[in-house]
PDB file of N, CA, C, O and CB in Angstrom:
ATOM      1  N   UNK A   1     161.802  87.007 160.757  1.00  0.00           N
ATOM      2  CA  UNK A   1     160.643  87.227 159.917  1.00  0.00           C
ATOM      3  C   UNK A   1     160.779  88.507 159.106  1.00  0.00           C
ATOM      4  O   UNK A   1     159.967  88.917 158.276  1.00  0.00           O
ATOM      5  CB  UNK A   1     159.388  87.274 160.761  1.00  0.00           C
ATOM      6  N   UNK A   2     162.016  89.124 159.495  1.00  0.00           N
ATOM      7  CA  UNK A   2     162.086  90.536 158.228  1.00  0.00           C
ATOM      8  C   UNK A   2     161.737  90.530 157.419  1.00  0.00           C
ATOM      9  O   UNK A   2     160.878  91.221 156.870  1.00  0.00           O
ATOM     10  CB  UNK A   2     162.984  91.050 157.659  1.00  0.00           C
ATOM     11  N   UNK A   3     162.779  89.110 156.892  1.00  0.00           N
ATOM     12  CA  UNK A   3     162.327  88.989 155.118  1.00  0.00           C
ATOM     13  C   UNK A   3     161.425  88.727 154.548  1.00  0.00           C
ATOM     14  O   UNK A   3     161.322  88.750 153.322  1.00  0.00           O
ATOM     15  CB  UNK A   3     162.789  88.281 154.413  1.00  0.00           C
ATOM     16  N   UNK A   4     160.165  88.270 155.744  1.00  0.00           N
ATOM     17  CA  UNK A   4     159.160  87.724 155.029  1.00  0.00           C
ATOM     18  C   UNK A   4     157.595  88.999 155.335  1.00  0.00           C
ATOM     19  O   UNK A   4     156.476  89.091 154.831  1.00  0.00           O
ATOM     20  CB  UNK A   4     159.002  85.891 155.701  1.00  0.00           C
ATOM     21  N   UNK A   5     158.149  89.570 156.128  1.00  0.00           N
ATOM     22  CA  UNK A   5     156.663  90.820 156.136  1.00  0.00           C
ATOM     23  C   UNK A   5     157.226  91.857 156.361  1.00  0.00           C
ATOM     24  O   UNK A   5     158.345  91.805 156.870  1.00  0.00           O
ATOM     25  CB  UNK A   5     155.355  90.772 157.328  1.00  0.00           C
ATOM     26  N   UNK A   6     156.546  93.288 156.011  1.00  0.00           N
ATOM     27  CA  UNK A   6     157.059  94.716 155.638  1.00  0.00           C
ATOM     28  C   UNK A   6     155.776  95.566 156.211  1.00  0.00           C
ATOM     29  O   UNK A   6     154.646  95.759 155.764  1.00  0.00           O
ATOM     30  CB  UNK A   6     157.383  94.960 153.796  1.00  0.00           C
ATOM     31  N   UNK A   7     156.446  95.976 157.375  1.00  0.00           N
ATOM     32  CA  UNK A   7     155.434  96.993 157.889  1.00  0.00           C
ATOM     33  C   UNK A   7     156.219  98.461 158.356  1.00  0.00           C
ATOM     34  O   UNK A   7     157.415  98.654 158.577  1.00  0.00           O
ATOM     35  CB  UNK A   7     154.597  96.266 159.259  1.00  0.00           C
ATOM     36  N   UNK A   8     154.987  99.466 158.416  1.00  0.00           N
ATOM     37  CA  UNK A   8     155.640 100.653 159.172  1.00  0.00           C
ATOM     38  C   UNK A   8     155.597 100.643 160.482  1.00  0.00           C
ATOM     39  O   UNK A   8     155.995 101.624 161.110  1.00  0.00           O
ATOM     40  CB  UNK A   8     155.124 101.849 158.868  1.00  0.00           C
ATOM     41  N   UNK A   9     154.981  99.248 161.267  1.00  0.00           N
ATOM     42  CA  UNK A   9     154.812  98.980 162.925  1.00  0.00           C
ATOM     43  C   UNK A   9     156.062  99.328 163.556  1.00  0.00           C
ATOM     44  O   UNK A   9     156.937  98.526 163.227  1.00  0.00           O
ATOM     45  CB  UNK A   9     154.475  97.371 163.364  1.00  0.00           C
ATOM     46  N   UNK A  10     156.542 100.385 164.480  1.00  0.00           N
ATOM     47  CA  UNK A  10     157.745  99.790 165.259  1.00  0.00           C
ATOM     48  C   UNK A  10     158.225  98.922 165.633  1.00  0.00           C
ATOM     49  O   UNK A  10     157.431  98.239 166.279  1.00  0.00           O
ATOM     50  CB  UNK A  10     157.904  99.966 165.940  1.00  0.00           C
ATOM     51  N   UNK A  11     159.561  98.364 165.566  1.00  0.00           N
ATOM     52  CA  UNK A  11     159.259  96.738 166.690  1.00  0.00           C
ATOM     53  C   UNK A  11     159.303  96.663 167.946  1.00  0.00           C
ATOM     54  O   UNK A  11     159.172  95.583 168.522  1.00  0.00           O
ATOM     55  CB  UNK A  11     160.204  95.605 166.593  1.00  0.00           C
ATOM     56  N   UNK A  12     159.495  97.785 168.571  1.00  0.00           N
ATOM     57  CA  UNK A  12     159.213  97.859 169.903  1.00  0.00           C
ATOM     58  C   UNK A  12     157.387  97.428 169.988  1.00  0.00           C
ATOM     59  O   UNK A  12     156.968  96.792 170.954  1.00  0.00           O
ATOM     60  CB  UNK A  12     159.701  99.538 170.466  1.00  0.00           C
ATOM     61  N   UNK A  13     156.736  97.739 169.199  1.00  0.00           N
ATOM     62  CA  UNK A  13     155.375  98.096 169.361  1.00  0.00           C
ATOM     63  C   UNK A  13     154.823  96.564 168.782  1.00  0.00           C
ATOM     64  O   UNK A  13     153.717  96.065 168.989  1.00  0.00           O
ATOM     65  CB  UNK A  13     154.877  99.639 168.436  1.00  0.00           C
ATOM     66  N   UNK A  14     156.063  95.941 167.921  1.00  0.00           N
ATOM     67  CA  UNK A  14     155.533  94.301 167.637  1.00  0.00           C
ATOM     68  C   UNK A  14     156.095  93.387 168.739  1.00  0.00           C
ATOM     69  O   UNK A  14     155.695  92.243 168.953  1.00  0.00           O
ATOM     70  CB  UNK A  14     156.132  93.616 166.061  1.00  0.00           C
ATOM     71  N   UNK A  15     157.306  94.178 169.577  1.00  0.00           N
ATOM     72  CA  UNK A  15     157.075  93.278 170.719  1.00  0.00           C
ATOM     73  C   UNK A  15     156.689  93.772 171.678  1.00  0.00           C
ATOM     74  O   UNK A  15     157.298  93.497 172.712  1.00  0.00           O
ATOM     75  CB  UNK A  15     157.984  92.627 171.119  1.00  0.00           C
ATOM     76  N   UNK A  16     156.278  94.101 171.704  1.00  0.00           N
ATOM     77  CA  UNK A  16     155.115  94.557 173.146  1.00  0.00           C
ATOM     78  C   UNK A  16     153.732  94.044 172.877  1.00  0.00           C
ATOM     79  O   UNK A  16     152.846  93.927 173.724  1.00  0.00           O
ATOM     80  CB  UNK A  16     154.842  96.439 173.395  1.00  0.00           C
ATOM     81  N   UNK A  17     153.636  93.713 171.440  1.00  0.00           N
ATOM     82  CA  UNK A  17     152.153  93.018 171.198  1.00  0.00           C
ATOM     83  C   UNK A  17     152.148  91.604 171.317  1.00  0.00           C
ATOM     84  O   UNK A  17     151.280  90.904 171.838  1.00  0.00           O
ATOM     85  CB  UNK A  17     151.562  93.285 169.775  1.00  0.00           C
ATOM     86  N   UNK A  18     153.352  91.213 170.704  1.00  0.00           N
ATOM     87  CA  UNK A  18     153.834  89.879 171.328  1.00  0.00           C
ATOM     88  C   UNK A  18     153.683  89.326 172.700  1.00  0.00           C
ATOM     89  O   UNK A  18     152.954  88.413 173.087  1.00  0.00           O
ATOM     90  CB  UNK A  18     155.055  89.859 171.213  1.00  0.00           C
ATOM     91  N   UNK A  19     154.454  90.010 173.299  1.00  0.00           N
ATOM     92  CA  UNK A  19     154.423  89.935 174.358  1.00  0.00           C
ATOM     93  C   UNK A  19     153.298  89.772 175.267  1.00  0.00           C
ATOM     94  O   UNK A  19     153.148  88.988 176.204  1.00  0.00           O
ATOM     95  CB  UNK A  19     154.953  90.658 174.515  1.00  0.00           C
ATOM     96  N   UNK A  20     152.320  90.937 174.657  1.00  0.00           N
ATOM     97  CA  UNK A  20     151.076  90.990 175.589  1.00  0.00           C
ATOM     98  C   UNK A  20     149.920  89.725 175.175  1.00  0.00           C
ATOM     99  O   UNK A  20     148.892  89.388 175.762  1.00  0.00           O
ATOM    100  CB  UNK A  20     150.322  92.631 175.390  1.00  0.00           C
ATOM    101  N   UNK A  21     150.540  89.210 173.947  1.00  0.00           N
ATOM    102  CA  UNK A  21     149.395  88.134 173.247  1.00  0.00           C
ATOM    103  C   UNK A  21     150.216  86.560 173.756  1.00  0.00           C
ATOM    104  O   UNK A  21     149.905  85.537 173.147  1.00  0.00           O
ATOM    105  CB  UNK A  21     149.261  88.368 171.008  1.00  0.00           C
ATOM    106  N   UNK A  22     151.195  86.497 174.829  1.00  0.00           N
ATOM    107  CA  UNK A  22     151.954  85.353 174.955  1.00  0.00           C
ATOM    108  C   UNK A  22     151.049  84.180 175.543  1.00  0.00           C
ATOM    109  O   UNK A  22     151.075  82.989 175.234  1.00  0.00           O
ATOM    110  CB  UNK A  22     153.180  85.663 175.831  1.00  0.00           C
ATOM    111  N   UNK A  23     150.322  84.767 176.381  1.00  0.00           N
ATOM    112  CA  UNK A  23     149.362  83.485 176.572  1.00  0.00           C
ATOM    113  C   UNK A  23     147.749  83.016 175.857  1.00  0.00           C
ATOM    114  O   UNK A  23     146.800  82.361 176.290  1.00  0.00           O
ATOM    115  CB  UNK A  23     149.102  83.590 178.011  1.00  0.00           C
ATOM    116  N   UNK A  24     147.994  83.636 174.732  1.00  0.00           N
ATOM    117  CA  UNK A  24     146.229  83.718 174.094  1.00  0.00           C
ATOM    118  C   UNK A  24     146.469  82.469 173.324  1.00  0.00           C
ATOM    119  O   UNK A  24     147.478  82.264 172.650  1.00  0.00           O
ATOM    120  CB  UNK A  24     145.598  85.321 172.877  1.00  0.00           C
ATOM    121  N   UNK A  25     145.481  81.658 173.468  1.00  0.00           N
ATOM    122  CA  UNK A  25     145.357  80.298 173.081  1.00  0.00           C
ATOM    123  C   UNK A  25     144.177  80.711 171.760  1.00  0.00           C
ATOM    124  O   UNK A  25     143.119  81.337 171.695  1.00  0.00           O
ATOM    125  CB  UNK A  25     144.785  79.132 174.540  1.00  0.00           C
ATOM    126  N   UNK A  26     145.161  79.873 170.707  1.00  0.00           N
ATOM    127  CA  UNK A  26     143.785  79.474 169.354  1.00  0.00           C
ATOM    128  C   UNK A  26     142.713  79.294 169.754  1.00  0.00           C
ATOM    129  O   UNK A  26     141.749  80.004 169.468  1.00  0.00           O
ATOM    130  CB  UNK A  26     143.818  78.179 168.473  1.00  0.00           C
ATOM    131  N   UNK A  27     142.696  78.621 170.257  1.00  0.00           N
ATOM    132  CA  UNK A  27     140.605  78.519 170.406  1.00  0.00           C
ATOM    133  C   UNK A  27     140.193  79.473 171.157  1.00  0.00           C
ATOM    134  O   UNK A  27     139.119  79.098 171.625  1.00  0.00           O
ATOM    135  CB  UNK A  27     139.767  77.065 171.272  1.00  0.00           C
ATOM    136  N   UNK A  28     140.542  80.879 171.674  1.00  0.00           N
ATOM    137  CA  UNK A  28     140.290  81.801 171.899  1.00  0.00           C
ATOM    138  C   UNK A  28     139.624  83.018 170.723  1.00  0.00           C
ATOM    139  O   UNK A  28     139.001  84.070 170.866  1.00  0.00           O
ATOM    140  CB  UNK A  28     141.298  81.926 172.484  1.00  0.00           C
ATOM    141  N   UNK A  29     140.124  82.248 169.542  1.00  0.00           N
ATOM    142  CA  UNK A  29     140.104  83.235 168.161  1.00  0.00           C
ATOM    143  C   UNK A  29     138.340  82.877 167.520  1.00  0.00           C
ATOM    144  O   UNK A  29     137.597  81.941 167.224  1.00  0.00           O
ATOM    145  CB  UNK A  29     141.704  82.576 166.705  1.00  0.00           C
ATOM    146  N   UNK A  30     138.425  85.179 167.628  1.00  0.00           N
ATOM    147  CA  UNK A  30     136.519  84.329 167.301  1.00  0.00           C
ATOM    148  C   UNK A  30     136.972  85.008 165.272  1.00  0.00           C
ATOM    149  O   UNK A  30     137.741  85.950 165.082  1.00  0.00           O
ATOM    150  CB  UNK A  30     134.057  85.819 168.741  1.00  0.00           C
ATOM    151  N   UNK A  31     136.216  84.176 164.019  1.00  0.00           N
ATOM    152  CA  UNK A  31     136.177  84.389 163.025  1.00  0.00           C
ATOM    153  C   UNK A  31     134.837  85.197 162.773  1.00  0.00           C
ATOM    154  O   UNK A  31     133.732  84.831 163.175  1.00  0.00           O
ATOM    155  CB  UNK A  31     136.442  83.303 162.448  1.00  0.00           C
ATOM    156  N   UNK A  32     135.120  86.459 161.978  1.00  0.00           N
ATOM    157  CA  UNK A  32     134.484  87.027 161.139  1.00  0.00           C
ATOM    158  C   UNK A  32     134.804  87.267 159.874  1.00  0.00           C
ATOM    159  O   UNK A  32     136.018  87.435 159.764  1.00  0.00           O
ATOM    160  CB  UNK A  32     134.250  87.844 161.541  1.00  0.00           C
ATOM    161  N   UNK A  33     134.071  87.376 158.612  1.00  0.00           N
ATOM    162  CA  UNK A  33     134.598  87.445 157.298  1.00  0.00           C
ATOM    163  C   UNK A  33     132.933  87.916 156.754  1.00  0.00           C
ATOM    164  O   UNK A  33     131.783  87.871 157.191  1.00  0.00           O
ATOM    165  CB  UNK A  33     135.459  85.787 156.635  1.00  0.00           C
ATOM    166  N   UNK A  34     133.879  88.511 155.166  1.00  0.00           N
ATOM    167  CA  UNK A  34     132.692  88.909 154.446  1.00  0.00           C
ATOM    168  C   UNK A  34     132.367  87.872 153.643  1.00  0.00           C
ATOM    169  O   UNK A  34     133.366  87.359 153.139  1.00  0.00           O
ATOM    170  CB  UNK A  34     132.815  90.114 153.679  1.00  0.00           C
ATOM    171  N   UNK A  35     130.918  87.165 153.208  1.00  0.00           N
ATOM    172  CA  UNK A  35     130.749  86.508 152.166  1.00  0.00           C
ATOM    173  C   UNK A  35     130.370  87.486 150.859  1.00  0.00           C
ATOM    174  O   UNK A  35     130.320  88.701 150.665  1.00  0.00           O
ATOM    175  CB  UNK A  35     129.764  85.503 152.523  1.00  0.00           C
ATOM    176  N   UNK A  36     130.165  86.445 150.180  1.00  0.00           N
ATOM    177  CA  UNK A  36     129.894  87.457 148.724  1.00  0.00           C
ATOM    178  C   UNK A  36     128.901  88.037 148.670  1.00  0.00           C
ATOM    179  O   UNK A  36     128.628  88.558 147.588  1.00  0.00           O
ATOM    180  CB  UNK A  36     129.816  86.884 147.432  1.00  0.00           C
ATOM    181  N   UNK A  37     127.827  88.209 149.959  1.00  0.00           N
ATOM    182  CA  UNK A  37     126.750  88.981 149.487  1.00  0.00           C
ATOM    183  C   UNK A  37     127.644  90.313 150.564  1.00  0.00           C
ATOM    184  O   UNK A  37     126.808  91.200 150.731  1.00  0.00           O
ATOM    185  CB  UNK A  37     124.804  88.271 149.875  1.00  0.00           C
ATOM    186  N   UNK A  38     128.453  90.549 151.005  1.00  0.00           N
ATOM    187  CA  UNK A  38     128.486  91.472 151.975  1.00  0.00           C
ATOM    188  C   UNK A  38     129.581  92.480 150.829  1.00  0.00           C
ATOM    189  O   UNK A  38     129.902  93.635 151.110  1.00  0.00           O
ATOM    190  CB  UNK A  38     129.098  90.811 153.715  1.00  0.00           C
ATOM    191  N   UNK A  39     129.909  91.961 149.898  1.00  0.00           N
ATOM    192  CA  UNK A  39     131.023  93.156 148.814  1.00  0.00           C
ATOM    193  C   UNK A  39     130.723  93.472 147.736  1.00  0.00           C
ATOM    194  O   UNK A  39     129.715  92.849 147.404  1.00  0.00           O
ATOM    195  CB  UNK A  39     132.369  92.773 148.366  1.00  0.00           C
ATOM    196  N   UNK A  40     131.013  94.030 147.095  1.00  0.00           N
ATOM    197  CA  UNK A  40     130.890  94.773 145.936  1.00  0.00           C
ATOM    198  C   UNK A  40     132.088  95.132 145.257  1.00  0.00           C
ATOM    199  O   UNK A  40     132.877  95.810 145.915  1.00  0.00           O
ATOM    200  CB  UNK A  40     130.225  95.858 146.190  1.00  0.00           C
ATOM    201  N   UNK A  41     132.448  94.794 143.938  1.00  0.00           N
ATOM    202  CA  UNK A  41     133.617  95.047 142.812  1.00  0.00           C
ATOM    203  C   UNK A  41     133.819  96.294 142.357  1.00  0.00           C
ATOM    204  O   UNK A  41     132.899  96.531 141.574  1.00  0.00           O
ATOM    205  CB  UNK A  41     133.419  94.339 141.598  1.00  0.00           C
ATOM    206  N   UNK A  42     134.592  97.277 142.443  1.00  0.00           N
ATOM    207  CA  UNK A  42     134.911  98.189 141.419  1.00  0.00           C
ATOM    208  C   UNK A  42     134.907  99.255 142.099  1.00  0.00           C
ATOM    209  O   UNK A  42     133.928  99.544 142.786  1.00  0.00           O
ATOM    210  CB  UNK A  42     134.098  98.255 140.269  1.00  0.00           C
ATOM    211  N   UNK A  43     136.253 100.217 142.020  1.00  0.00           N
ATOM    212  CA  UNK A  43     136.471 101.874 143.062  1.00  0.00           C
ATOM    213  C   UNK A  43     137.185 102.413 141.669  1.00  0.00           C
ATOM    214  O   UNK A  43     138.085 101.862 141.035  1.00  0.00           O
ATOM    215  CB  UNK A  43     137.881 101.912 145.027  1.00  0.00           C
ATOM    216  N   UNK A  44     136.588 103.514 141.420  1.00  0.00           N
ATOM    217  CA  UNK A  44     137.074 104.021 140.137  1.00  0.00           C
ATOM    218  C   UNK A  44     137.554 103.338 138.706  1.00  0.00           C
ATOM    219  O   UNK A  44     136.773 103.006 137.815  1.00  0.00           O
ATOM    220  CB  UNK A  44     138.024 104.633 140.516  1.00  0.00           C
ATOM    221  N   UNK A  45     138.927 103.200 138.665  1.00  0.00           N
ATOM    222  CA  UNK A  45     139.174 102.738 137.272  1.00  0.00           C
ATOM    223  C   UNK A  45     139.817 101.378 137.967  1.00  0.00           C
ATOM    224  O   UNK A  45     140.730 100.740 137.443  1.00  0.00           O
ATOM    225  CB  UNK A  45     140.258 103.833 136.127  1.00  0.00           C
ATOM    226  N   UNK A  46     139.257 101.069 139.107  1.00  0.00           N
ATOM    227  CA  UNK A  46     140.174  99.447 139.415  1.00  0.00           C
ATOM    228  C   UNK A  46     138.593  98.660 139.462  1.00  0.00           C
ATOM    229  O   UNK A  46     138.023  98.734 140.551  1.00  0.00           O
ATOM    230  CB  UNK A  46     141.454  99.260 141.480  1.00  0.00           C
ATOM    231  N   UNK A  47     138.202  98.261 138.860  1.00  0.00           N
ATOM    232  CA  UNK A  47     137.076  97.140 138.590  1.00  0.00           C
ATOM    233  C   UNK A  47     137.572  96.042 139.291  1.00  0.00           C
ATOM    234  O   UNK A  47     136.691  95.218 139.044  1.00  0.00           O
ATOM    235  CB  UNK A  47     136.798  96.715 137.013  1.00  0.00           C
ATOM    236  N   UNK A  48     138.376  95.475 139.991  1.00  0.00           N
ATOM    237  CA  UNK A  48     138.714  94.812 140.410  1.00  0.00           C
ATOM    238  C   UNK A  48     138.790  94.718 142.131  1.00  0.00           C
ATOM    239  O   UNK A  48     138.781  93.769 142.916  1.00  0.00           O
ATOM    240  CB  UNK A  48     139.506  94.807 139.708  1.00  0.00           C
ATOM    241  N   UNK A  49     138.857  95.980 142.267  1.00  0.00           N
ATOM    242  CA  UNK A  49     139.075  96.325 143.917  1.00  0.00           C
ATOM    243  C   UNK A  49     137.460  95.722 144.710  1.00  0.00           C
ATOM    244  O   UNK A  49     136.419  96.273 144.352  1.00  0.00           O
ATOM    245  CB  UNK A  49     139.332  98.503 144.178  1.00  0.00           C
ATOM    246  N   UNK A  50     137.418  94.839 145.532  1.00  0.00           N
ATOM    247  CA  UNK A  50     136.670  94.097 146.120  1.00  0.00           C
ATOM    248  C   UNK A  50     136.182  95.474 147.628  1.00  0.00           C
ATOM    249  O   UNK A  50     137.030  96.267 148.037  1.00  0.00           O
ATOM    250  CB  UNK A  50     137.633  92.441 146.451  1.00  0.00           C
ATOM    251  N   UNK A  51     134.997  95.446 148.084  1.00  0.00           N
ATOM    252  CA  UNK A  51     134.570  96.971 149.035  1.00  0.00           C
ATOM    253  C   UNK A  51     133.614  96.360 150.148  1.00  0.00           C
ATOM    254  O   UNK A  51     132.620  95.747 149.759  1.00  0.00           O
ATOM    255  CB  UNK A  51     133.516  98.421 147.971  1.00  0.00           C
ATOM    256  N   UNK A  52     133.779  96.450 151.082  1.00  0.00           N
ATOM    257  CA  UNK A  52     132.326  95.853 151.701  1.00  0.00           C
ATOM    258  C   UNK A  52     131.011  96.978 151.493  1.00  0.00           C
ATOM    259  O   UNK A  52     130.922  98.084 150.960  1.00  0.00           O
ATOM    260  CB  UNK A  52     132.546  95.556 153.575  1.00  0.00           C
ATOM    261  N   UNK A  53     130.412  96.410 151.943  1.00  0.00           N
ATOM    262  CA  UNK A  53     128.774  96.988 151.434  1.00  0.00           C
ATOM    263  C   UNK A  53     128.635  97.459 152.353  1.00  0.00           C
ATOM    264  O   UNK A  53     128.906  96.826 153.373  1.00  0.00           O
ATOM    265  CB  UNK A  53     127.471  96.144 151.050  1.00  0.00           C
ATOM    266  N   UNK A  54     128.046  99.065 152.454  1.00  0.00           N
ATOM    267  CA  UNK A  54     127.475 100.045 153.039  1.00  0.00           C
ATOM    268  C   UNK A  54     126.790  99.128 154.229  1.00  0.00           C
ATOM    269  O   UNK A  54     125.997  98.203 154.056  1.00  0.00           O
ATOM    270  CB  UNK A  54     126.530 100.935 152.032  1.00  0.00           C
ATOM    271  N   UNK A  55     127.423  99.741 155.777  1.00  0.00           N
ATOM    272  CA  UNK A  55     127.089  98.955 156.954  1.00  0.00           C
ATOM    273  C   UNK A  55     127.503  97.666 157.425  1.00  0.00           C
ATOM    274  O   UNK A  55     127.369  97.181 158.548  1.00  0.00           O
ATOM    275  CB  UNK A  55     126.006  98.830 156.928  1.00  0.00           C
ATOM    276  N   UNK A  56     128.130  97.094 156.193  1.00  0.00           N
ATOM    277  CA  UNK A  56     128.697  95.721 156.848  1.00  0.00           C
ATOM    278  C   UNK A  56     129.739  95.686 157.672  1.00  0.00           C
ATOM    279  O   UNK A  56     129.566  95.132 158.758  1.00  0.00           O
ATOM    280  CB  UNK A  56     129.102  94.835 155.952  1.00  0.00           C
ATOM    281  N   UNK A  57     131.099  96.282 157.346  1.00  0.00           N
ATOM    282  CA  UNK A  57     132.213  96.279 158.425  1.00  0.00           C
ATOM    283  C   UNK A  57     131.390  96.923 159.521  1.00  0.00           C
ATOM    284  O   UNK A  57     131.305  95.981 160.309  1.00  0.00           O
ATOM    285  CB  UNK A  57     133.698  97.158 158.029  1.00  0.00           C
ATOM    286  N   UNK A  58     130.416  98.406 160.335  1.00  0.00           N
ATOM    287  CA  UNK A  58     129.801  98.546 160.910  1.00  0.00           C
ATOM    288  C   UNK A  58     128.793  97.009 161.808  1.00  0.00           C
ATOM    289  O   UNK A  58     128.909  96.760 163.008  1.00  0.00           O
ATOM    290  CB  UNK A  58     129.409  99.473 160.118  1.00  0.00           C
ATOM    291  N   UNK A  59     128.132  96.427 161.093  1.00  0.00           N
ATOM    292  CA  UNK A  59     127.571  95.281 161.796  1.00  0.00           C
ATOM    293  C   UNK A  59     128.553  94.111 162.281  1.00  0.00           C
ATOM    294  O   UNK A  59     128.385  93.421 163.286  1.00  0.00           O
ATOM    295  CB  UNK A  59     126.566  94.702 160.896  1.00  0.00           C
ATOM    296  N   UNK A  60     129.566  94.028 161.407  1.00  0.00           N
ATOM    297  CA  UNK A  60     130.154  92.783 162.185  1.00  0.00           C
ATOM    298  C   UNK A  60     131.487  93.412 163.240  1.00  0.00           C
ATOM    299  O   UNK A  60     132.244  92.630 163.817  1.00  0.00           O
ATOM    300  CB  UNK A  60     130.818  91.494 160.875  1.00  0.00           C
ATOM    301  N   UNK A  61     131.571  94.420 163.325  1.00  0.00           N
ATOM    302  CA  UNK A  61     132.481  95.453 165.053  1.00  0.00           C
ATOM    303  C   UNK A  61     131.014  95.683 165.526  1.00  0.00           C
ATOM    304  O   UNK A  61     131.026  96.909 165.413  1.00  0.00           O
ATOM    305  CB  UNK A  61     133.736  97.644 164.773  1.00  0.00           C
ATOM    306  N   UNK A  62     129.869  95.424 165.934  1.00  0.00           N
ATOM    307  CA  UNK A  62     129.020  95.010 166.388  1.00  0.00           C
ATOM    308  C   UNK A  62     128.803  93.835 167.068  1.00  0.00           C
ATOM    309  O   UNK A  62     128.653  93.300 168.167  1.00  0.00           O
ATOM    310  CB  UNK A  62     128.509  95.131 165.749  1.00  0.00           C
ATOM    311  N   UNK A  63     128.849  93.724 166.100  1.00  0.00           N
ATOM    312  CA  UNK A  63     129.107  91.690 166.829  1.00  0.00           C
ATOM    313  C   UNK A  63     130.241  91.487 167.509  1.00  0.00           C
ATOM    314  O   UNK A  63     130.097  90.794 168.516  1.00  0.00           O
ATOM    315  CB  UNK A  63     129.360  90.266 165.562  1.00  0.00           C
ATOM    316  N   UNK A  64     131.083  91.784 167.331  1.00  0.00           N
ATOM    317  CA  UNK A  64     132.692  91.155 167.801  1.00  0.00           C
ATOM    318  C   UNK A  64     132.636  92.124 169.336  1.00  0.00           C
ATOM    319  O   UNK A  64     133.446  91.982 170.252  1.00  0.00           O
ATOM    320  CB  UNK A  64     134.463  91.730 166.349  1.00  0.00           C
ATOM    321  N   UNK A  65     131.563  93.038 169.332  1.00  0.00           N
ATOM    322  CA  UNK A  65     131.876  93.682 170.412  1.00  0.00           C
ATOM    323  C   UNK A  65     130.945  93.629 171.231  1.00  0.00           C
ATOM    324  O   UNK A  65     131.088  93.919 172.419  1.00  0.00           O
ATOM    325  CB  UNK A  65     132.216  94.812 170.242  1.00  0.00           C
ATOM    326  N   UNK A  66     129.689  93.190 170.624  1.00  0.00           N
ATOM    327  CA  UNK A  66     128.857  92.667 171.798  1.00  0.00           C
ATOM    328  C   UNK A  66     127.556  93.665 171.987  1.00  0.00           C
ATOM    329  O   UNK A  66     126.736  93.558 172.899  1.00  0.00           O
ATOM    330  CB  UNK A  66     129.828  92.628 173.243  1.00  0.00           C
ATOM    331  N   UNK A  67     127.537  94.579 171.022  1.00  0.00           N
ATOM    332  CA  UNK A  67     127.108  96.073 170.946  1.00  0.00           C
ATOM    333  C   UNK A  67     125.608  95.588 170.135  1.00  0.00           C
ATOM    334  O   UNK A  67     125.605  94.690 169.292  1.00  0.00           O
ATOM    335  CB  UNK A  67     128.402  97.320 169.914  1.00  0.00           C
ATOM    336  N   UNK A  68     123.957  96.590 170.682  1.00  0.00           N
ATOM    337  CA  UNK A  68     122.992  95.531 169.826  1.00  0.00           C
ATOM    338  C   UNK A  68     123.494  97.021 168.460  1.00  0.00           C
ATOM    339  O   UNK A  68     124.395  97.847 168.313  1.00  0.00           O
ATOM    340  CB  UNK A  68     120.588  95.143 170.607  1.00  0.00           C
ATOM    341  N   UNK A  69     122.642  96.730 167.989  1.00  0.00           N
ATOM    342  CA  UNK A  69     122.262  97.765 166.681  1.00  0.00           C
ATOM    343  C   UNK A  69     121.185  98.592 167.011  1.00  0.00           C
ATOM    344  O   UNK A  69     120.761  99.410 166.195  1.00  0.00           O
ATOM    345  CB  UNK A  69     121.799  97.012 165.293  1.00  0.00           C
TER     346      UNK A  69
END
């Protein structure tokens, strides 16, 4: 997979994550995502750069963690 992804991860540290994720089954995987009311367009001169909205990444590591507000 070299050729196909580029990180500064060690690979000791991608296999040891491997490793430790060897028995986690897909339907174990919980989904969170932003919809379009949770972002906002534009960080300086990149009008384009997509941002979540003040408190959202905050509320949903809330959720994923089980934590109230």
């Amino acid at each position: 997979m070299r050729d196909y992804v580029k990180t500064d991860m060690p690979e000791e540290r991608i296999i040891g994550l491997a490793w430790a994720l060897r028995d986690f089954k897909p339907e174990q995987i919980e989904h969170y995502f932003l919809d379009e009311t949770m972002v906002t367009f534009g960080i300086g001169d990149d009008r384009w750069a997509e941002v979540a909205m003040p408190g959202t990444i905050e509320a949903l590591a809330q959720k994923l963690l089980g934590t109230p507000r």
